[in-house]
MIGURO-53517 format. One record per residue (C-alpha): residue in three letters; x, z, y. Coordinates in pm, whole numbers, plus 50000, padded with zeros to 5 digits. Example, Ala and Ser with C-alpha at 12.3 -4.5 7.8 and 13.67 -1.06 7.14 Angstrom:
BEGIN
ALA512305078049550 SER513675071449894 
//
This chain:
BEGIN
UNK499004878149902 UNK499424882850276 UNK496464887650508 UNK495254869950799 UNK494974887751134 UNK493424860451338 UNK490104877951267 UNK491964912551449 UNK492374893751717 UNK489084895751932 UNK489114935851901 UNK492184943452011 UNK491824920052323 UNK488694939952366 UNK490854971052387 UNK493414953152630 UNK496534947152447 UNK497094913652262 UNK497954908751916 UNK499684876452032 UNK503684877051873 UNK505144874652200 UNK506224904352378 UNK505794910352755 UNK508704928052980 UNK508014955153216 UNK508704958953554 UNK512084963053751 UNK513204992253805 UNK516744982053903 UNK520134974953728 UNK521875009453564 UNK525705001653443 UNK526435028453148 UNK529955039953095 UNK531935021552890 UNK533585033152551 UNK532405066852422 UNK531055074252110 UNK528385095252043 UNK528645132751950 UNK529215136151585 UNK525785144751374 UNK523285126851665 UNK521385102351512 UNK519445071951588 UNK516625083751842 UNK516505118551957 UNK518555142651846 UNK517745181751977 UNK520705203652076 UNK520965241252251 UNK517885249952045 UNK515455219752212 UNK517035227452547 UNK519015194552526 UNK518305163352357 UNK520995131252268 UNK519315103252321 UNK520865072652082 UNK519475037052077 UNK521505009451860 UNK521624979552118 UNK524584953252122 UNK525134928252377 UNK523384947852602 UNK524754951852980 UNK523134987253011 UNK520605008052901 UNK518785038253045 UNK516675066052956 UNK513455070653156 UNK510635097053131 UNK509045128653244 UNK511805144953240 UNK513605128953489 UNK510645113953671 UNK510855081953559 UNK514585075753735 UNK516395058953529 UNK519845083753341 UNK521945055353250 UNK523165062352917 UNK527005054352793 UNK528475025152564 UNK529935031452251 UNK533495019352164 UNK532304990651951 UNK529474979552190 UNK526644984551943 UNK525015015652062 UNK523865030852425 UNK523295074952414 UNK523205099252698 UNK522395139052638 UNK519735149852861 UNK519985192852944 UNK517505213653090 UNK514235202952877 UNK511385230952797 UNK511405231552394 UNK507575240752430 UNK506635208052603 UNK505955171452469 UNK507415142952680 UNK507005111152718 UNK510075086852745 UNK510935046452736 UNK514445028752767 UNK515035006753072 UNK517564978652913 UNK519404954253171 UNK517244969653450 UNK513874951553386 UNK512724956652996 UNK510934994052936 UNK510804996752545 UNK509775025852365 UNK512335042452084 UNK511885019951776 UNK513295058051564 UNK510025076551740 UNK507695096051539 UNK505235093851817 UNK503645062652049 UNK501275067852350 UNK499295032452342 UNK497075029052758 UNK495095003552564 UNK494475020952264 UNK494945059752266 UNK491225062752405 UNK489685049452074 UNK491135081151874 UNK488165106051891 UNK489295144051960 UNK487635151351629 UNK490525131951484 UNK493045140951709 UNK492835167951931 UNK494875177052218 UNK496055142752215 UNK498805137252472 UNK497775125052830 UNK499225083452881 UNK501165091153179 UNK499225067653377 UNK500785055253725 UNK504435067553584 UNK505315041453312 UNK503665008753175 UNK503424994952805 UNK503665016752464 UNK505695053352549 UNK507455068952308 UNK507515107852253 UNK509405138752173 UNK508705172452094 UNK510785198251959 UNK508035221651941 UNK505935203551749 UNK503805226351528 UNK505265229751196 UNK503625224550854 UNK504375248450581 UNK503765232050252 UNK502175247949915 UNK502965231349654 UNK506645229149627 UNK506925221649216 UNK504645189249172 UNK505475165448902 UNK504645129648965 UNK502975113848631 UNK504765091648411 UNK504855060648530 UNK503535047448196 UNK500145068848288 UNK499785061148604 UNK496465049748745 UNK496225044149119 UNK493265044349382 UNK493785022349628 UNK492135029549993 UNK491725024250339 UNK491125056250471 UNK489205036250790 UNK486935027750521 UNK486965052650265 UNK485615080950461 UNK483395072250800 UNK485425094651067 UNK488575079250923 UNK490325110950904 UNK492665123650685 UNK490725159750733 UNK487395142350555 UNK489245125650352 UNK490945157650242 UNK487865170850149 UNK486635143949962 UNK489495143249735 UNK487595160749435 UNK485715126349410 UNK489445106049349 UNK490215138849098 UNK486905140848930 UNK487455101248860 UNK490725110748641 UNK493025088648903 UNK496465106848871 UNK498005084149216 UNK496345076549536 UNK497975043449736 UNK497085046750100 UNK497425012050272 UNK499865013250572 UNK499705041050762 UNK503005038851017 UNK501525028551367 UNK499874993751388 UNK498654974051647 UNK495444984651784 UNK492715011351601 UNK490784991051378 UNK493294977551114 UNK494054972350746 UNK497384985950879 UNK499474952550818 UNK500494946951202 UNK503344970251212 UNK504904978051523 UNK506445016051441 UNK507645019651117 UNK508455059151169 UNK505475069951349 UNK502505079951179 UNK499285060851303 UNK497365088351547 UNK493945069851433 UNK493765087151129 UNK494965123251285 UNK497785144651326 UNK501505139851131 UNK500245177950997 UNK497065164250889 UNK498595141250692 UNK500595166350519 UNK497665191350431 UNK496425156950238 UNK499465151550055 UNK499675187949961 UNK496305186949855 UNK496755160449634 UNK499955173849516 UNK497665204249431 UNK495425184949221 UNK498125164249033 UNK497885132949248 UNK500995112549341 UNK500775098049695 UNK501685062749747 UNK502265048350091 UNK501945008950169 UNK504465000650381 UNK505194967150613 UNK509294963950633 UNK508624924850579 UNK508094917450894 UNK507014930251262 UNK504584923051490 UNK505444911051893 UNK504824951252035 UNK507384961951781 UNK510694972352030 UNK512444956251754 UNK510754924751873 UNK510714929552231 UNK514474941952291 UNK515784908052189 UNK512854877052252 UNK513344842752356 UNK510264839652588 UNK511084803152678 UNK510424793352252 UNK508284823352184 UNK510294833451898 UNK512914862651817 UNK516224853852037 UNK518814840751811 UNK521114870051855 UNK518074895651712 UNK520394919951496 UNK516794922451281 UNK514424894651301 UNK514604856951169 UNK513954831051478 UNK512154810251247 UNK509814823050939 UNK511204819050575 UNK507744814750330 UNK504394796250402 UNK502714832350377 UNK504474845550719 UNK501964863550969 UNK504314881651194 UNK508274876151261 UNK509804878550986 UNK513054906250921 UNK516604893550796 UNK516894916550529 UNK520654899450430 UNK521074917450835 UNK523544949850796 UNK521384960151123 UNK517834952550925 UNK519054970250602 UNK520115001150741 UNK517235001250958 UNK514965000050622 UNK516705021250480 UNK516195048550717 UNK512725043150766 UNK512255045850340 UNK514155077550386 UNK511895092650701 UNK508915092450457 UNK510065105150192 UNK511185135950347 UNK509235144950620 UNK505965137750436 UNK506735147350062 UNK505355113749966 UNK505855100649591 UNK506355060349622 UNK506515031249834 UNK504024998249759 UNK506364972049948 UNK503574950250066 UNK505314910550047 UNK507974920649876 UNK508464884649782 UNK509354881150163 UNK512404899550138 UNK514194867450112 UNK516614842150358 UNK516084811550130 UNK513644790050299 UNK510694779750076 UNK508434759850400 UNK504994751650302 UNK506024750549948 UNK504604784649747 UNK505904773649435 UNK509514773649564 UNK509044808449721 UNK508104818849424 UNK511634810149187 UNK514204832549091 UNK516564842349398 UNK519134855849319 UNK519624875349696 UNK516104886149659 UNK517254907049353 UNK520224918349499 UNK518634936149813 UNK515714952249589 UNK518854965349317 UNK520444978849640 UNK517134991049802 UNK515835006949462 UNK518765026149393 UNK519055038949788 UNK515675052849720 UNK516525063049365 UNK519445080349501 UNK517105100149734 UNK514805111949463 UNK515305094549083 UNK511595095649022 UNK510085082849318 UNK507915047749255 UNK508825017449436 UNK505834991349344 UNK506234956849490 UNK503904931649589 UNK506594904949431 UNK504404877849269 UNK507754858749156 UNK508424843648838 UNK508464862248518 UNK512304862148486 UNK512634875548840 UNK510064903948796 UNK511414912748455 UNK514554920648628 UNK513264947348877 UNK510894959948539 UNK514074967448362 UNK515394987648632 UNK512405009648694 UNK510404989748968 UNK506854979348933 UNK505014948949035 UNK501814940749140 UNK500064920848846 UNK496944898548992 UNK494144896448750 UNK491124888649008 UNK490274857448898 UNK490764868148522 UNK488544898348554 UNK486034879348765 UNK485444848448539 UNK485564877148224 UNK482424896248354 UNK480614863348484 UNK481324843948158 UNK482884819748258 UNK485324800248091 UNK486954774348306 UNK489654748148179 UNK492854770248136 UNK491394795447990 UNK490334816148317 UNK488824847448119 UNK491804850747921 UNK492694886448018 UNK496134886347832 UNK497604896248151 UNK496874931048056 UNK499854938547815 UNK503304936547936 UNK504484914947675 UNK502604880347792 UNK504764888348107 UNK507844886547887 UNK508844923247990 UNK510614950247756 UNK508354978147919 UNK505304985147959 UNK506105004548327 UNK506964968548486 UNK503394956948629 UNK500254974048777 UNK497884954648616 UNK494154953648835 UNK491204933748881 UNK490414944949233 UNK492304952749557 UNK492294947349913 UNK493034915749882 UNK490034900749631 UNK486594900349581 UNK484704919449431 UNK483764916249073 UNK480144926549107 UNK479814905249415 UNK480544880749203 UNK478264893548863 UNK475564892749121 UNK476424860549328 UNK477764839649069 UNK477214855348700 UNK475934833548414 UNK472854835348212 UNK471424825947884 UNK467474832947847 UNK466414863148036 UNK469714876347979 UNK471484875448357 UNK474474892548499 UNK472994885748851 UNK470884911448732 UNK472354941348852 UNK472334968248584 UNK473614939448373 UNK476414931348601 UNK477714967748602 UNK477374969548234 UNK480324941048293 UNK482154964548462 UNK482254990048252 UNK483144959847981 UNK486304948948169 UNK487084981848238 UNK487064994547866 UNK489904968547815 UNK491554976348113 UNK492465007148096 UNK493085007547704 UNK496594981847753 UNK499815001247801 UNK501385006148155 UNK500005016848497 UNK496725002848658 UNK495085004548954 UNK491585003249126 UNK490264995849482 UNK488405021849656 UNK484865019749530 UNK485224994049225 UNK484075022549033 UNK480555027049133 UNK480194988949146 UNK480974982249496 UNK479204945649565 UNK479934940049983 UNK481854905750027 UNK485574907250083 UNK484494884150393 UNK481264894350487 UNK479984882550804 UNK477704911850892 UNK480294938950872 UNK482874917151045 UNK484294897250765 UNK487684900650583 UNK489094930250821 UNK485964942250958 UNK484794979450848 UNK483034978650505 UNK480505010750488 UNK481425031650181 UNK477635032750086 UNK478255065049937 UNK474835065749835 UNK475425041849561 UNK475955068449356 UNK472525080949317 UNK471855050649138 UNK471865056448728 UNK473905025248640 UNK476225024348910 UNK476935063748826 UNK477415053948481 UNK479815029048606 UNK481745056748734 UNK481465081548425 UNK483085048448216 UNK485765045448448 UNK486745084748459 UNK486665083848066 UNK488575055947985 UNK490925071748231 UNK491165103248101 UNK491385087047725 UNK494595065147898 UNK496515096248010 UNK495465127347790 UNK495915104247433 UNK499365091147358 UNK497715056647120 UNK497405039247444 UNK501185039947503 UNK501785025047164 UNK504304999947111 UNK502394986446812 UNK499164966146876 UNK497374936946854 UNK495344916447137 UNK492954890447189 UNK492084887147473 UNK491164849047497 UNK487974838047366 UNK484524851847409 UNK484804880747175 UNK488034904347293 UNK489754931647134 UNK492264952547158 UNK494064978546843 UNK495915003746912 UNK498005021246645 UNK499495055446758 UNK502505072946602 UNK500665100046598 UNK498115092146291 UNK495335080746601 UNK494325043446600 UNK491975027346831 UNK490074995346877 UNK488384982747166 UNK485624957247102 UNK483614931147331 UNK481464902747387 UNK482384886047729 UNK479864858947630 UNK475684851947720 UNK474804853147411 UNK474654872347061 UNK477924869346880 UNK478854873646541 UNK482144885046504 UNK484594903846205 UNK486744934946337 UNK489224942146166 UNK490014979046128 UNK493624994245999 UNK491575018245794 UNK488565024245629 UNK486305053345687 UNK484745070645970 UNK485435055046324 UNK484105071646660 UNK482555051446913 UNK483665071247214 UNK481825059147534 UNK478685065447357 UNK478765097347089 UNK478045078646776 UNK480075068246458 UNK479835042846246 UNK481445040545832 UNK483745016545751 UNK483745006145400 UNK485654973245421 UNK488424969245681 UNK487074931645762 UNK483524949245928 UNK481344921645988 UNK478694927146326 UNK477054911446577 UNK477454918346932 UNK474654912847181 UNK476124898347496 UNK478084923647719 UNK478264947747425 UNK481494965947380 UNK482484996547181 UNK485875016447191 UNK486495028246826 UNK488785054346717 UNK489665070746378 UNK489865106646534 UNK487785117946895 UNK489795105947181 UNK490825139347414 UNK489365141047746 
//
């Protein structure tokens, strides 16, 4: 689901730019009429283009309907260089001569005389209200706001730039039917929100077996202190978390280690200091102007935050698609997580999330031609969407490579409390494709946690049931939960995916008040791991990883689940000669319960070094509450 920025609100008025939708013009700086009718030079593209070795530069903004546009910045002063028409209206370009390759300018575009936009193509912003929050340490050397010359966001150029010269040139991306991501906010994950720290922490991620890392948004926001989901520049990289060569040491480091890199990305909508937003706004309504060549005037689904983009828009599509593309090269990243992917849509659903959610047919058109743009670019790069349709409609983006997001929060959550509401709430079926109705196993990232939800031992400790003086508000007991839940997690077929920290039993409120609630900064108590249980927590989870990707059983085809009542299980029969069967107790008290095992003799229980003999394939036991076992006929490979 989406997120609620109401809460961002207060800081960024702090900081002196408001998060409010509405755009706000810049001064006048007089009317400039461009020449009429020429094209731009063959091979210049949209935003800067450098020429004569970084001597010259073609400047090219897409703009219809507009009376004239003009270039201003330091390299002119600040006058405005009117800049010509092309033949069919739609775009405005001038070449500029005489710049110093060596230096970094700042630049806007002066449209009809009175609106100063920055380039919506620019790798770089210069925010007056926000640039001072970015500590050195971060980001040194940090371009100088050219205070007193220009007002609003600036965009940049540089052909000079310093250059990154990556290592690791032969990575290969895991399966998709491996993959397990770790989710993170990198504001969070690491104090000086760096990608330099976070760099350094990555044998933590690698140590925990997680083969995929999925950064949430890191193209410029509004403001500093973000999740990331009020995009305004969807092809510059966010200075609050360092330098665009920064980011690249991270991704080769990862690549290094055999981690994928996964980038959450907003192309749903925009937020009012996107130029996108700003070079075509109906003040008088407060709303995108009806002749927007990207944006919806009026929202589509009750989850809208920002303005929504017309993705059925030639202008919006190509847009997209060059943005997708920008990533993926410059940065070497692996896959996209499409955050409201369900938004992608013209068919107006209102208030009603049950009509949002049905099959739509246009919907699955633009993510067929979207996937195979990006598929075209590299055929195994991951596109993951946050779709949250109905089955038939996901099943049709599972069958053509795409994975969605598979919510199993409240599953998970009412598992390791023990609770079992009316419609079967603990029934953790979710985890195997097939009670989706898919062919493959690759169609859903199944997960109990992310951004999004609460925590499950917030919960165990909040909310978890008891019987006697055995309590899951009891903390060890509540982790021993965790490792419960994750056992059967990870054992089902397909990708899966964590949030930062659910591994050590993270237990701070999605919306707690004392670290500012649902946005506010949540303190990666890194200590947490000098704590015996919660460490064990964290040894379960980087096992039953490991066991996922290193042993083929747990990409079977042939099993058996359930996953409904109090006692769960889960066999696994592996072409191979391996079998497997996970084992558990989800209830308060002592259970007896009959596994049945596909064979008779020696089984290995695997999370804890001990064996049991199997004389009888009907093996009768009882399970003590929270007691859970993952059997196999041969020792799993680490």
């Amino acid at each position: 689901m989406r997120k609620i920025y109401i809460l961002l609100l207060p800081v960024l008025l702090i900081c002196g730019m408001s998060c409010s939708k509405g755009p706000k013009n810049s001064g006048n700086s007089g009317n400039v009429t461009g020449n009429q009718g020429v094209d731009p030079p063959s091979g210049s593209t949209d935003g800067v283009t450098f020429i004569n070795g970084g001597k010259s530069a073609i400047f090219n903004l897409y703009a219809p309907s507009k009376k004239s546009v003009a270039v201003i910045g330091e390299f002119n002063n600040w006058s405005p260089t009117a800049m010509k028409n092309s033949v069919d209206g739609n775009r405005w370009w001038v070449q500029v001569d005489n710049l110093d390759p060596t230096k970094e300018y700042a630049y806007q575009y002066l449209i009809d005389g009175t609106l100063k936009v920055a380039d919506p193509y620019t790798h770089k912003v210069l925010d007056p209200n926000n640039d001072s929050g970015i500590p050195s340490s971060v980001y040194p050397n940090l371009k100088a706001y050219p205070t007193g010359s220009a007002t609003g966001i600036v965009s940049t150029f540089w052909y000079g730039a310093p250059a990154y010269s990556w290592k690791v040139s032969n990575f290969q991306r895991p399966d998709p039917k491996n993959l397990v991501v770790y989710e993170l906010l990198v504001r969070d994950f690491v104090a000086t929100h760096s990608y330099k720290t976070l760099t350094d922490t990555l044998n933590y991620i690698a140590n925990l077996g997680c083969n995929a890392i999925e950064l949430m948004p890191v193209n410029e926001f509004e403001g500093n202190d973000s999740w990331g989901y009020n995009s305004n520049f969807m092809l510059a990289l966010d200075k609050y978390y360092g330098t665009p060569n920064d980011y690249k040491a991270f991704i080769d480091a990862c690549h290094a280690k055999g981690i994928a890199v996964i980038q959450d990305i907003v192309l749903e909508d925009q937020f009012g200091s996107s130029p996108l937003c700003q070079m075509y706004w109906n003040s008088a309504a407060n709303e995108p102007a009806a002749n927007n060549p990207w944006l919806d005037q009026t929202n589509m689904h009750p989850a809208a935050v920002g303005y929504q983009m017309n993705h059925q828009s030639a202008a919006t599509q190509y847009f997209t698609e060059n943005v997708m593309k920008y990533w993926m090269q410059e940065y070497h990243i692996d896959g996209y997580r499409f955050d409201e992917a369900k938004g992608y849509t013209q068919t107006n659903s209102g208030g009603d999330y049950n009509v949002w959610a049905n099959y739509d047919a246009s919907r699955v058109a633009l993510w067929e031609k979207y996937n195979t743009y990006m598929k075209s670019i590299d055929p195994s790069f991951y596109v993951i969407l946050e779709m949250f349709s109905v089955n038939d409609e996901e099943a049709v983006y599972a069958k053509q490579g795409m994975m969605c997001w598979a919510n199993l929060s409240t599953n998970g959550e009412q598992a390791t409390m023990s609770y079992n509401d009316s419609g079967g709430s603990w029934d953790l079926s979710g985890l195997f494709y097939d009670s989706w109705g898919f062919s493959t196993s690759t169609g859903n990232v199944c997960y109990f946690e992310s951004h999004d939800q609460e925590r499950l031992q917030f919960k165990n400790e909040q909310y978890g049931n008891s019987s006697g003086a055995y309590t899951i508000k009891d903390l060890a007991t509540g982790l021993k939960r965790d490792e419960m839940a994750a056992a059967f997690m990870f054992s089902s077929p397909g990708p899966k995916m964590l949030w930062q920290f659910g591994e050590r039993g993270y237990d701070i409120s999605i919306d707690d008040a004392g670290t500012g609630g649902r946005l506010g900064d949540k303190p990666p108590h890194w200590e947490y791991m000098q704590d015996p249980n919660r460490h064990h927590l964290y040894q379960v989870y980087s096992d039953m990883i490991r066991y996922k990707i290193n042993n083929a059983v747990f990409n079977t085809t042939n099993y058996t689940y359930n996953l409904g009542g109090a006692y769960k299980f889960i066999q696994l029969l592996g072409t191979d000669g391996t079998n497997v069967e996970i084992v558990g107790n989800f209830n308060v008290t002592p259970m007896n319960v009959t596994i049945t095992f596909p064979a008779t003799g020696t089984w290995y229980d695997n999370l804890n070094g001990t064996s049991i003999n199997v004389t009888n394939t009907s093996y009768s036991t009882t399970l003590q509450p929270g007691e859970y076992h993952v059997y196999s006929n041969s020792l799993l490979k680490l």
